[in-house]
TORKOL-4160 file (C-alpha; in steps of 0.2 Angstrom, whole numbers, padded with zeros to 4 digits, m for minus):
419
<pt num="1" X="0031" Y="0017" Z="m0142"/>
<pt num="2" X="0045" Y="0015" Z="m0129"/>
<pt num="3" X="0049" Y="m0002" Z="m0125"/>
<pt num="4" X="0062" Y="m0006" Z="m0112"/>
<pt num="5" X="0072" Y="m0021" Z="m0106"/>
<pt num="6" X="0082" Y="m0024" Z="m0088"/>
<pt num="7" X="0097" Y="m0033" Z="m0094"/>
<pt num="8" X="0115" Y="m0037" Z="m0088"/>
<pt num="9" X="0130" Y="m0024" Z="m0090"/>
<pt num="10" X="0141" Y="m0038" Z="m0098"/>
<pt num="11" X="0125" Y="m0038" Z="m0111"/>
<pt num="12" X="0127" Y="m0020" Z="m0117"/>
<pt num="13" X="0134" Y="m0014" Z="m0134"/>
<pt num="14" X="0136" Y="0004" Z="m0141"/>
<pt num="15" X="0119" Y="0006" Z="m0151"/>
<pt num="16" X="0111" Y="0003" Z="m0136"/>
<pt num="17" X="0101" Y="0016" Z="m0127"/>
<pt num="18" X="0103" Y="0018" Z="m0107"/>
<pt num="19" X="0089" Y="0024" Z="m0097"/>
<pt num="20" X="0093" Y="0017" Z="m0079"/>
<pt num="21" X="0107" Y="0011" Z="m0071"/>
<pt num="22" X="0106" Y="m0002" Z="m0055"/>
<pt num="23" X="0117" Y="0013" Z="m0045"/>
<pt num="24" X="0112" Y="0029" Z="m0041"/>
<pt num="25" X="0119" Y="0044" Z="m0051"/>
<pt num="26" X="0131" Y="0050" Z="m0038"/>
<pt num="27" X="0140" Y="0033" Z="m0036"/>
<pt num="28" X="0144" Y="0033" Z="m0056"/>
<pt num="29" X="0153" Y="0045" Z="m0066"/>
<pt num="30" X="0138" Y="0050" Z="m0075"/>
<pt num="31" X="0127" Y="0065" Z="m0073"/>
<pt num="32" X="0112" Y="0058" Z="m0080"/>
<pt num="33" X="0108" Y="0040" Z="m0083"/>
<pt num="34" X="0098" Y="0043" Z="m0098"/>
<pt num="35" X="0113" Y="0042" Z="m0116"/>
<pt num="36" X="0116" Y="0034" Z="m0130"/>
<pt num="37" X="0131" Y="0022" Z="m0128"/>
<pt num="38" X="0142" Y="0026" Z="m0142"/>
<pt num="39" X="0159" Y="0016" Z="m0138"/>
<pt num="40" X="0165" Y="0001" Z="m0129"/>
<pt num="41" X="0174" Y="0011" Z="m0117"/>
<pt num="42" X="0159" Y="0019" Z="m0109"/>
<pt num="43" X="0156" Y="0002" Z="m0106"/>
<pt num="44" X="0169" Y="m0003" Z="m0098"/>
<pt num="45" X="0169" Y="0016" Z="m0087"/>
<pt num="46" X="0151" Y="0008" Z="m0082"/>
<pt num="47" X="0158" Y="m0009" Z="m0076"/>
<pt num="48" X="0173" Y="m0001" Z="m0067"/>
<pt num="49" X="0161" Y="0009" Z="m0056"/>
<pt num="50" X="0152" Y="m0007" Z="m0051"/>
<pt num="51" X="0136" Y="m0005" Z="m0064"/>
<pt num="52" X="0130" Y="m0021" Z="m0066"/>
<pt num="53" X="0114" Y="m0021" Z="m0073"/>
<pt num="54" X="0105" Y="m0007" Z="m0085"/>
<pt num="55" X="0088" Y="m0003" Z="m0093"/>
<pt num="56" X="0088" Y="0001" Z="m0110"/>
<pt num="57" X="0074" Y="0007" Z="m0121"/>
<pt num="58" X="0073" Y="m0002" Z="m0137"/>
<pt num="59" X="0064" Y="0013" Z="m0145"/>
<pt num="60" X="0078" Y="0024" Z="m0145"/>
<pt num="61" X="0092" Y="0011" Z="m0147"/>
<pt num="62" X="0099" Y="m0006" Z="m0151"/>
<pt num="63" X="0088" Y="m0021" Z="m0143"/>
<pt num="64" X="0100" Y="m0035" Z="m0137"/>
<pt num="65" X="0097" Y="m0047" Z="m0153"/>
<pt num="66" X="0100" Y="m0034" Z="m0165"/>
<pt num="67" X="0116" Y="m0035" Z="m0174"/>
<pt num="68" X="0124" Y="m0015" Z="m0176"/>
<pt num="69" X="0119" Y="m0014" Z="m0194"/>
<pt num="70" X="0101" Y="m0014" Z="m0189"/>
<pt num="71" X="0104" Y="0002" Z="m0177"/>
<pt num="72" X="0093" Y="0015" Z="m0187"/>
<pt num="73" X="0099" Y="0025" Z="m0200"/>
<pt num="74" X="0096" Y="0042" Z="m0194"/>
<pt num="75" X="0102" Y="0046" Z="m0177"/>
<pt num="76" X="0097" Y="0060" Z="m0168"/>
<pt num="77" X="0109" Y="0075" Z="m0169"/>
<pt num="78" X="0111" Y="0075" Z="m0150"/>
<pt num="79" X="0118" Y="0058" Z="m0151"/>
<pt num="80" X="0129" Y="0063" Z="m0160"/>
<pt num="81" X="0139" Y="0074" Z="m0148"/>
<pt num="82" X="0149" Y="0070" Z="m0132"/>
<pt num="83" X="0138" Y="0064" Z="m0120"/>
<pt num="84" X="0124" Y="0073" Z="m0127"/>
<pt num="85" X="0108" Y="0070" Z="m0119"/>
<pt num="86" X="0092" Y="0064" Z="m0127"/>
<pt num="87" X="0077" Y="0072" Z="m0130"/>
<pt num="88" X="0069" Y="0067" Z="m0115"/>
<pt num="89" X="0081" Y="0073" Z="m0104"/>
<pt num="90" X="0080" Y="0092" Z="m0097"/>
<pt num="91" X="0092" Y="0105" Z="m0107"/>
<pt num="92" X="0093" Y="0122" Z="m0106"/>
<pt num="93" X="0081" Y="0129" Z="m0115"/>
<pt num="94" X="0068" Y="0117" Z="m0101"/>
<pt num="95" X="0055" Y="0127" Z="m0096"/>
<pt num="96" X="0053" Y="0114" Z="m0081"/>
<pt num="97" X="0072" Y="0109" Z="m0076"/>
<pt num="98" X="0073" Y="0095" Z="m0062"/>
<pt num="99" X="0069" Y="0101" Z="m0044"/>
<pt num="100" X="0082" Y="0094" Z="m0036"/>
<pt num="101" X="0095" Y="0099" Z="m0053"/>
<pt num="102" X="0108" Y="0110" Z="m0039"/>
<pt num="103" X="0109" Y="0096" Z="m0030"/>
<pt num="104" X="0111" Y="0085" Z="m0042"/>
<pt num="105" X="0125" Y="0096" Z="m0050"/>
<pt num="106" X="0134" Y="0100" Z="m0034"/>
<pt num="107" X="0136" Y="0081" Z="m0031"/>
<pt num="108" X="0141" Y="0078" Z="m0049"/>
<pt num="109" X="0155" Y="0092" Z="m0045"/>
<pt num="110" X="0161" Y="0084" Z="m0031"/>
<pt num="111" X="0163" Y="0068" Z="m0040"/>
<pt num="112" X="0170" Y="0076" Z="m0052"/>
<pt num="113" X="0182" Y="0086" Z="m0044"/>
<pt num="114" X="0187" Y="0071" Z="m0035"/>
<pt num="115" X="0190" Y="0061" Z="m0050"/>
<pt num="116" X="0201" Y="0076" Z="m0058"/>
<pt num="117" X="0211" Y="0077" Z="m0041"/>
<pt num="118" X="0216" Y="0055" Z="m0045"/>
<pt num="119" X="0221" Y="0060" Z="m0062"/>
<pt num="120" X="0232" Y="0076" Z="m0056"/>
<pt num="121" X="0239" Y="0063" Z="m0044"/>
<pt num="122" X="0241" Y="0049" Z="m0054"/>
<pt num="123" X="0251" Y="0063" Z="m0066"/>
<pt num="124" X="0263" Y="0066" Z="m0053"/>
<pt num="125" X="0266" Y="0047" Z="m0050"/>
<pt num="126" X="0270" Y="0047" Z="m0069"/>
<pt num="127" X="0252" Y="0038" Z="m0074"/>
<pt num="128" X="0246" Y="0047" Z="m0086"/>
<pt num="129" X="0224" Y="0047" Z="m0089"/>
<pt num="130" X="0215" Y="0036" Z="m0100"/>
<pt num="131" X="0204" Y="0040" Z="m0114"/>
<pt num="132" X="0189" Y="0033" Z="m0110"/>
<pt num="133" X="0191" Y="0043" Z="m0090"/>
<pt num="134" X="0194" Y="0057" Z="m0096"/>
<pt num="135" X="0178" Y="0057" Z="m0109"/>
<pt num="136" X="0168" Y="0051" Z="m0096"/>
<pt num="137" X="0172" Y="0066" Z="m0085"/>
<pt num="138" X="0170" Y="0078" Z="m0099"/>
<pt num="139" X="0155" Y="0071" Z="m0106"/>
<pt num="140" X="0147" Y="0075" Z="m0089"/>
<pt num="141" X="0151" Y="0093" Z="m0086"/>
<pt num="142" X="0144" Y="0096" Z="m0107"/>
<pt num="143" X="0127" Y="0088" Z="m0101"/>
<pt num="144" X="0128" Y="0099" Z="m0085"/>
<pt num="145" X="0131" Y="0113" Z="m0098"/>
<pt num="146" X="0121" Y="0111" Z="m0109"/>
<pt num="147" X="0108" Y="0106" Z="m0096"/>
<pt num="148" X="0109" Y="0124" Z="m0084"/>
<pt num="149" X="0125" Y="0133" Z="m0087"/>
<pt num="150" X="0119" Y="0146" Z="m0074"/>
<pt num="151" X="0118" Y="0131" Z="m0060"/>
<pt num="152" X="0134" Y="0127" Z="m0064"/>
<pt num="153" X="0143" Y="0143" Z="m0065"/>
<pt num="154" X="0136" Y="0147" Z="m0049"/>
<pt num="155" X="0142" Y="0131" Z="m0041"/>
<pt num="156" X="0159" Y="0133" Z="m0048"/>
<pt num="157" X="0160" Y="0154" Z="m0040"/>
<pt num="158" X="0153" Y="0147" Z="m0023"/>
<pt num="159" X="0167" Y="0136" Z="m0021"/>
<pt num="160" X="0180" Y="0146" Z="m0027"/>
<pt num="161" X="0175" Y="0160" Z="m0016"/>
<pt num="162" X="0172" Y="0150" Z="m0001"/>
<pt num="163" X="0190" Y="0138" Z="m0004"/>
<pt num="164" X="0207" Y="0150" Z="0000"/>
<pt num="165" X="0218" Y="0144" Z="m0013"/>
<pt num="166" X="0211" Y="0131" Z="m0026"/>
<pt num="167" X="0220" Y="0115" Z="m0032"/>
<pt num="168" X="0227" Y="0112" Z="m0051"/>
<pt num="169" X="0213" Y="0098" Z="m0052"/>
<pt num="170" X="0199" Y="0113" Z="m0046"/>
<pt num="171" X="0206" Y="0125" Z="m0059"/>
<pt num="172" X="0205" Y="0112" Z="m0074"/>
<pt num="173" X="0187" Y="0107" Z="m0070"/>
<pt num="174" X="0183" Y="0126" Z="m0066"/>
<pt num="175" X="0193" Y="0130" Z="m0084"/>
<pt num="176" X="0185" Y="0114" Z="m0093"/>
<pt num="177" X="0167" Y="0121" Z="m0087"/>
<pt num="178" X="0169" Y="0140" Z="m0092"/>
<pt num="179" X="0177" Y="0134" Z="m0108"/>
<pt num="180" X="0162" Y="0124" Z="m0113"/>
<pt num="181" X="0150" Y="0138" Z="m0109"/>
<pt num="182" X="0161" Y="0150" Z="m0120"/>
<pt num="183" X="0161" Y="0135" Z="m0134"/>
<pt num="184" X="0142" Y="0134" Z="m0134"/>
<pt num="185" X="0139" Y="0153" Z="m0133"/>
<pt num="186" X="0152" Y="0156" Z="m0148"/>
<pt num="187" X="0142" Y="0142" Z="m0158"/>
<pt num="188" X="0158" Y="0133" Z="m0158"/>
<pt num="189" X="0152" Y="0114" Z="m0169"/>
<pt num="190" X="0148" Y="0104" Z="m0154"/>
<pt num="191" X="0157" Y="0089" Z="m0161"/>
<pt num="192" X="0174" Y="0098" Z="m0154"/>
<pt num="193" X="0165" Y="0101" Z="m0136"/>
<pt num="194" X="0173" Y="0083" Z="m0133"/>
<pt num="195" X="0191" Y="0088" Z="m0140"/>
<pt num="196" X="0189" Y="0106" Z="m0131"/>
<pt num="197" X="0183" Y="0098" Z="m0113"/>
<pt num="198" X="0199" Y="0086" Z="m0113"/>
<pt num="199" X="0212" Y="0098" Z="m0118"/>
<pt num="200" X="0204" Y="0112" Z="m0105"/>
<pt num="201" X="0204" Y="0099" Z="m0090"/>
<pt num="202" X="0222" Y="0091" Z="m0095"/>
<pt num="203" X="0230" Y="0108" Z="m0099"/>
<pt num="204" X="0240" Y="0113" Z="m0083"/>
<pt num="205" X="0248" Y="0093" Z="m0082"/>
<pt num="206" X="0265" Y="0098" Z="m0087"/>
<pt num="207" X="0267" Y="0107" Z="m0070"/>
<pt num="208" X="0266" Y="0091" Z="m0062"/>
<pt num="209" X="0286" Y="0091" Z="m0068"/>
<pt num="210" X="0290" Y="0103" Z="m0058"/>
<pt num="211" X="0294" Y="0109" Z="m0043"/>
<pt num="212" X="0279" Y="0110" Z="m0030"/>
<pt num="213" X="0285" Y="0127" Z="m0023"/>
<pt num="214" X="0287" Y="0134" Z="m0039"/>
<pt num="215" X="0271" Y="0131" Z="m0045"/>
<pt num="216" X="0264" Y="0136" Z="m0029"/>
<pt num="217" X="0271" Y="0154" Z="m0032"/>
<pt num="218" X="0271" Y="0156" Z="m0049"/>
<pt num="219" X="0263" Y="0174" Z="m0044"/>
<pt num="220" X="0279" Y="0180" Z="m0040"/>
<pt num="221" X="0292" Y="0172" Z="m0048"/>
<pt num="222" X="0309" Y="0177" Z="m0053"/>
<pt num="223" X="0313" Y="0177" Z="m0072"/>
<pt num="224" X="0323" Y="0163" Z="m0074"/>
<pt num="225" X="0309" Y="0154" Z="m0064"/>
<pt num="226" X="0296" Y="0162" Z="m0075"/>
<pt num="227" X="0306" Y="0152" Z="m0091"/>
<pt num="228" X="0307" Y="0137" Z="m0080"/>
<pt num="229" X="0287" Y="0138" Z="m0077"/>
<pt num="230" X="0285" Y="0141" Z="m0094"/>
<pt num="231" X="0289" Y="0122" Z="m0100"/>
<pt num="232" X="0276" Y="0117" Z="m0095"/>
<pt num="233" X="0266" Y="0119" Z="m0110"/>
<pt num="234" X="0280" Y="0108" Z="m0117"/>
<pt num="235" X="0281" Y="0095" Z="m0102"/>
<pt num="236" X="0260" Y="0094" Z="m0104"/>
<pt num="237" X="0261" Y="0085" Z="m0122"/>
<pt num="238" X="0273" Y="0072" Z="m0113"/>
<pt num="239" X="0266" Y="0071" Z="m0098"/>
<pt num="240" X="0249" Y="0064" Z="m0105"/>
<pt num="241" X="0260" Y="0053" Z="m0116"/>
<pt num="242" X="0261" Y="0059" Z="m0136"/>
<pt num="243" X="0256" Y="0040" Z="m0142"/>
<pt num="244" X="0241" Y="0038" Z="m0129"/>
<pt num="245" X="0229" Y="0041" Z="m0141"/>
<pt num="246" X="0223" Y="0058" Z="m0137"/>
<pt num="247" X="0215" Y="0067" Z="m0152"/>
<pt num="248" X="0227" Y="0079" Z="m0159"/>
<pt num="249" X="0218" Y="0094" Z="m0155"/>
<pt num="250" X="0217" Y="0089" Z="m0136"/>
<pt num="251" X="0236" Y="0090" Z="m0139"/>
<pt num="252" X="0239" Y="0106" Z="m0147"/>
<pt num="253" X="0226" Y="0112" Z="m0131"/>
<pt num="254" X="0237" Y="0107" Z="m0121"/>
<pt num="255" X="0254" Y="0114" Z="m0131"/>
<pt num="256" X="0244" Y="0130" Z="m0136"/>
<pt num="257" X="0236" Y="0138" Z="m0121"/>
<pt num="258" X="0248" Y="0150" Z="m0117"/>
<pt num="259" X="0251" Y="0157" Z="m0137"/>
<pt num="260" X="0244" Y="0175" Z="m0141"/>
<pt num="261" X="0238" Y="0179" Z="m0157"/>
<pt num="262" X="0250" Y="0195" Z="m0157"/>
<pt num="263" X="0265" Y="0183" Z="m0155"/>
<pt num="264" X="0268" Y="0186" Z="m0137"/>
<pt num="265" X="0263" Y="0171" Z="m0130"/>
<pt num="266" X="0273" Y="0154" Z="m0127"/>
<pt num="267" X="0282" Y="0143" Z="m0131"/>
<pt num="268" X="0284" Y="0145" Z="m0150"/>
<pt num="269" X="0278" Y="0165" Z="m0151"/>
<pt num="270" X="0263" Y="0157" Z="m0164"/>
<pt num="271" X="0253" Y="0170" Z="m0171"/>
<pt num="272" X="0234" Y="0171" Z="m0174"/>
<pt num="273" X="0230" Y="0160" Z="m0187"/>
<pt num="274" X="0243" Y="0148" Z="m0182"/>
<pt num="275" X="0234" Y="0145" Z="m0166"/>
<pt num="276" X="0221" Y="0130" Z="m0161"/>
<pt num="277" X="0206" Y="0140" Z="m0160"/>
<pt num="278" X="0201" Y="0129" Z="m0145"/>
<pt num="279" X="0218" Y="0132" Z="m0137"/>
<pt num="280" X="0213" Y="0152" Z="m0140"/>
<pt num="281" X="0196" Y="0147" Z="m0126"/>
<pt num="282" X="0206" Y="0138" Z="m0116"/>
<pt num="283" X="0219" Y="0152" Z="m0115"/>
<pt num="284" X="0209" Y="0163" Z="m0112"/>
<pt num="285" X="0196" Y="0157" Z="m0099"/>
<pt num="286" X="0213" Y="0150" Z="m0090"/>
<pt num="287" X="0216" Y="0168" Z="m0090"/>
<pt num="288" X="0200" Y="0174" Z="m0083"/>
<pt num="289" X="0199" Y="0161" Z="m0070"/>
<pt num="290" X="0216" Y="0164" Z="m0062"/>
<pt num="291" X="0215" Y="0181" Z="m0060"/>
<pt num="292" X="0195" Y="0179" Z="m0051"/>
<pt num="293" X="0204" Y="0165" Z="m0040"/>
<pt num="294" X="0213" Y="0166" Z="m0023"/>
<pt num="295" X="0232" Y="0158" Z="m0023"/>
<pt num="296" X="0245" Y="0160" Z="m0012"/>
<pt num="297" X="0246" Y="0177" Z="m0003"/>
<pt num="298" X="0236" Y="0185" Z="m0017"/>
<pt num="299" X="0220" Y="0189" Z="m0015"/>
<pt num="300" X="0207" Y="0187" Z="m0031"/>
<pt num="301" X="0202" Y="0201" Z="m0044"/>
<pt num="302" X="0184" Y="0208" Z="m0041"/>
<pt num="303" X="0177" Y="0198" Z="m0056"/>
<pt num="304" X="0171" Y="0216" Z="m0064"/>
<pt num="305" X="0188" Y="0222" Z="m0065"/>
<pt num="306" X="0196" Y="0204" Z="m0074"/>
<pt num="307" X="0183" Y="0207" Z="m0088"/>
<pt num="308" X="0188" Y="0223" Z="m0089"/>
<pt num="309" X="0207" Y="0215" Z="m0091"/>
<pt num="310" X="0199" Y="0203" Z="m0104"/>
<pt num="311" X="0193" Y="0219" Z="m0112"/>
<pt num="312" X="0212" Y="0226" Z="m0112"/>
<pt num="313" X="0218" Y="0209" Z="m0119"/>
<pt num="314" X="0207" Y="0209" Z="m0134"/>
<pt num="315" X="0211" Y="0229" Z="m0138"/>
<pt num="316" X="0231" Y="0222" Z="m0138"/>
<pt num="317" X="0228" Y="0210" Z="m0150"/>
<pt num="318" X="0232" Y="0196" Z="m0137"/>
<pt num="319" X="0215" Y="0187" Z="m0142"/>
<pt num="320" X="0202" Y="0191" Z="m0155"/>
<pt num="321" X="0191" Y="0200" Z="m0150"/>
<pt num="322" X="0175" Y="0191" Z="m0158"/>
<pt num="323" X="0182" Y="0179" Z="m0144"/>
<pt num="324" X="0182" Y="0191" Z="m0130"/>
<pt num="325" X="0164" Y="0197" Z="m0133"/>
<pt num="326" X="0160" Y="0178" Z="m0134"/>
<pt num="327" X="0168" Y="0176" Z="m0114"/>
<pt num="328" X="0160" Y="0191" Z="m0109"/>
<pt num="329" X="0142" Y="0187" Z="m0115"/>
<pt num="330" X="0145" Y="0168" Z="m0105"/>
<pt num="331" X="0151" Y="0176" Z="m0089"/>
<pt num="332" X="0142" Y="0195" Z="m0089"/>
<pt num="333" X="0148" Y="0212" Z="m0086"/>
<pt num="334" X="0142" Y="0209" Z="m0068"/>
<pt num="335" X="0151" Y="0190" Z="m0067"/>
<pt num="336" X="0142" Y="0179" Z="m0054"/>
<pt num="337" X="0150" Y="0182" Z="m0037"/>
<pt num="338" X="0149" Y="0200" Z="m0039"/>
<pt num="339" X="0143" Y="0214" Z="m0026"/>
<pt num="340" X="0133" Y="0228" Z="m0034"/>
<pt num="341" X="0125" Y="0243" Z="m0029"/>
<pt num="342" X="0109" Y="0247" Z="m0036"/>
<pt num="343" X="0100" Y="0263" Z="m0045"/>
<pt num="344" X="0088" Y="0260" Z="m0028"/>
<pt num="345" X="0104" Y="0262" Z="m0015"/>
<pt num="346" X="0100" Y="0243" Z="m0013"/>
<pt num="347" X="0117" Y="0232" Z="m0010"/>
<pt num="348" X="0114" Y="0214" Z="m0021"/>
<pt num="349" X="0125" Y="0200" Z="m0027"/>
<pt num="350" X="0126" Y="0192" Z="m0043"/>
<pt num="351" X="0119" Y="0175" Z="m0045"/>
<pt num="352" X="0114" Y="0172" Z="m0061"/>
<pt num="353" X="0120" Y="0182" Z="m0082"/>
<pt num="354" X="0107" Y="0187" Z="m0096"/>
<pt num="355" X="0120" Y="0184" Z="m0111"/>
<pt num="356" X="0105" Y="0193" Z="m0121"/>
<pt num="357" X="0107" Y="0206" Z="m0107"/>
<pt num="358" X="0123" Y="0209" Z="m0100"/>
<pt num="359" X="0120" Y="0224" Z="m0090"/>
<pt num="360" X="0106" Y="0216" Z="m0083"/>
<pt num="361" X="0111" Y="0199" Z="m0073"/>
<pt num="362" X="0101" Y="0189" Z="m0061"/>
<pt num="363" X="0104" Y="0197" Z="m0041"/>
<pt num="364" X="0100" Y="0193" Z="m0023"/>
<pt num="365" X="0094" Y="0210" Z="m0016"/>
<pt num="366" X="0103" Y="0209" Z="0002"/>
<pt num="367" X="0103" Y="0224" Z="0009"/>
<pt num="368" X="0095" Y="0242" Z="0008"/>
<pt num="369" X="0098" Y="0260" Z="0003"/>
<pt num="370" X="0104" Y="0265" Z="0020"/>
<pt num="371" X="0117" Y="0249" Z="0026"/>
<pt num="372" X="0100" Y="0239" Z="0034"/>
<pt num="373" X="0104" Y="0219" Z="0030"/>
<pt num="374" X="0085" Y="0211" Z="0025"/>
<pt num="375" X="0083" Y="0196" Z="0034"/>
<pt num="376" X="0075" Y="0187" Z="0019"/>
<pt num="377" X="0084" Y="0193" Z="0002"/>
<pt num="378" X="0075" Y="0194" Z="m0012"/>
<pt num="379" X="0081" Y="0184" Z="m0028"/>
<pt num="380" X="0076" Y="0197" Z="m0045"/>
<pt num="381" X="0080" Y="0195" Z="m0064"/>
<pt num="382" X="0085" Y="0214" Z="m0068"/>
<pt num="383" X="0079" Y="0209" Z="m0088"/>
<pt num="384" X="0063" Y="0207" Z="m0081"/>
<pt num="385" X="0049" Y="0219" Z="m0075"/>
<pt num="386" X="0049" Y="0222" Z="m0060"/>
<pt num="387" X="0033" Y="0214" Z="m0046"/>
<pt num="388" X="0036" Y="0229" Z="m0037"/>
<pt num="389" X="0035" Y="0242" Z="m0051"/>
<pt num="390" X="0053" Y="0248" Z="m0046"/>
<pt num="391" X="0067" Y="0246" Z="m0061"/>
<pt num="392" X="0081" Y="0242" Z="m0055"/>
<pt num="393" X="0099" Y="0245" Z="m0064"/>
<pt num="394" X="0118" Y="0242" Z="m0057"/>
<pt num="395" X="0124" Y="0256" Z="m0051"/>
<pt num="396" X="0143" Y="0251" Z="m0048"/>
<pt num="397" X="0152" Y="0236" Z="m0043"/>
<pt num="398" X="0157" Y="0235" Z="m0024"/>
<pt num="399" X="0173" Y="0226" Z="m0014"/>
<pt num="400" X="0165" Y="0213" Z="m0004"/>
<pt num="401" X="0181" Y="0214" Z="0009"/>
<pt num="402" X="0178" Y="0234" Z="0010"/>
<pt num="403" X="0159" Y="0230" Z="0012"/>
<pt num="404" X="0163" Y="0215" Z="0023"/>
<pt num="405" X="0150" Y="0205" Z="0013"/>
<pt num="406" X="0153" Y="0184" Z="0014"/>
<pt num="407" X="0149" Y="0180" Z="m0004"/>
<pt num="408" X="0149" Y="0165" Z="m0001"/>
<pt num="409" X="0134" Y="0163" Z="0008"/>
<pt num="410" X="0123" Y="0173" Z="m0004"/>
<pt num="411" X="0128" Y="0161" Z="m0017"/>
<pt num="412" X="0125" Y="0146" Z="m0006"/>
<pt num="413" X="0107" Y="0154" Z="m0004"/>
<pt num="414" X="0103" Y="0156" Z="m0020"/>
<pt num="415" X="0108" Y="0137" Z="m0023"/>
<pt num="416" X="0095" Y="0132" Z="m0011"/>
<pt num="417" X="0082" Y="0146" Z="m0018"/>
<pt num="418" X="0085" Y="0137" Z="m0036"/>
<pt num="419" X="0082" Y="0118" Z="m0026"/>
């Protein structure tokens, strides 16, 4: 039977289990309230954000009497990863997800992001993160993960279609997401997810050293520029400071990134086995996410046509290819974001993937066989059968500019659809 216990911040120890906090989620670092405190410096994050009181359940944790040795002998295995959340709260396989759970993870974004936008700044002023910052941020993008990967994904393709050219702190937390969807759909041992989410969010820090215009145009460098740009794999590992305690494979993330299993990669030319597998993910959806991406006078890759390029890398030899299938079935054939046609002449975009069902994504029907627009689009799973009897198939992907489709405001519909 749950029993729980309004007590004072200065109070809580890891063992103990938090269930509410005496500030609302958005004003906190932290997703959801409900976790497992499992180090001291989640404690402090807490107090650093103004929590001053917190309700715990002495069912699931540590009562305030009770020395640690009395915690229970078997914690459960979702305690066990970063952030993990308890049974209570909602994950993915939910049936009954939170109503509000787009809200909540578009404000949890915007934290976020603004939090990773300090740090990148902080970098450039030669402060490197902290530890405990940095899991705090990561711990909440795996409980947004692990919690409704689509909600996320789609959050994080609205915004990169609706901003013109994305910062490095937008591209770590956009990189850090995709990395842990990949992670979770390649059944990667969730006790890396931590090491994984830190190394994706920090692994861009080295170009903090160097020159702004540089990195700004790294799109269309020269080729002594290109070699310049290319330290900054190297600058990363300093950058975040080698004795700052940092995991090691956070590190080699960061020093890693850019190596290619068929030794083409930088800065040492490693070769596959050599490589962090989690530097491999990160490479990758680093990859992925700058070519989908606006920047400078570039305009972004339809998102078909980069996982075809993902398709191509893999053939090369560039990634392995169990990898590649991994990305693909996390983001779809038909990524979110993309403009279809439809076996029915119907024009839809893509809001939602089936990884069972790549051909087969989620899509918001917005316009008919002959160019009319419906007033009111309809939101259909193609894995599904069909209300209307019709099955419907994606015909061929479409260029929203050609089309003069606004993405972003499809996307934004569905958001609200799925509130």
């Amino acid at each position: 039977m749950s029993g729980t216990k309004r007590i004072s911040v200065e109070q809580l120890v890891p063992g103990m289990f938090v269930v509410e906090m005496d500030l609302p989620w958005y004003r906190t670092p932290f997703l959801f309230h409900k976790r497992l405190i499992r180090d001291a410096e989640t404690v402090a994050v807490m107090k650093q954000h103004g929590v001053r009181q917190v309700t715990i359940d002495t069912a699931k944790g540590l009562d305030v009497q009770a020395p640690a040795s009395s915690a229970k002998p078997e914690a459960p295995v979702a305690a066990l990863t970063a952030e993990a959340p308890d049974n209570d709260a909602p994950t993915a396989l939910d049936s009954n997800p939170m109503d509000d759970a787009p809200y909540q993870i578009a404000a949890a974004y915007g934290e976020t992001q603004e939090t990773v936008e300090r740090i990148f700044a902080d970098l450039e002023r030669g402060v490197p993160p902290t530890i405990a910052e940095t899991k705090a941020i990561v711990g909440n993008v795996i409980t947004q993960v692990l919690h409704d990967r689509n909600a996320v994904l789609l959050h994080s393709t609205f915004l990169k279609v609706k901003q013109f050219d994305r910062s490095l702190g937008a591209h770590a937390l956009d990189t850090a997401i995709l990395s842990l969807v990949v992670a979770v759909e390649s059944g990667v041992d969730p006790s890396f997810y931590e090491h994984l989410g830190i190394g994706a969010l920090l692994h861009d820090a080295g170009y903090v050293r160097l020159p702004r215009n540089l990195v700004r145009k790294r799109d269309e460098c020269t080729e002594p520029e290109q070699r310049l740009l290319e330290q900054h794999a190297q600058l990363g590992v300093a950058v975040i400071g080698e004795r700052s305690g940092f995991h090691p494979e956070v590190c080699r993330v960061v020093l890693e990134h850019h190596e290619r299993c068929d030794g083409s990669g930088y800065p040492r030319k490693m070769m596959a086995d050599d490589i962090s597998p989690l530097a491999q993910i990160v490479g990758i959806v680093d990859l992925y996410d700058k070519m989908i991406s606006r920047r400078g006078g570039r305009p972004a890759m339809i998102p078909h046509d980069a996982v075809r390029q993902l398709f191509l890398v893999g053939e090369r030899g560039q990634y392995p290819k169990l990898l590649v299938e991994a990305v693909i079935r996390s983001i779809g054939v038909y990524p979110v974001g993309s403009l279809v046609r439809l076996n029915t002449g119907e024009q839809a975009v893509v809001v939602g993937v089936n990884p069972e069902q790549r051909l087969k994504p989620q899509v918001k029907i917005t316009g008919g066989p002959h160019g009319e627009s419906y007033p009111n689009p309809e939101q259909v799973d193609l894995s599904l059968p069909s209300q209307d009897k019709v099955s419907r198939t994606v015909l061929r992907v479409l260029d929203p500019i050609q089309e003069r489709v606004n993405i972003a405001m499809y996307l934004g519909d569905a958001m609200d659809q799925a509130a």
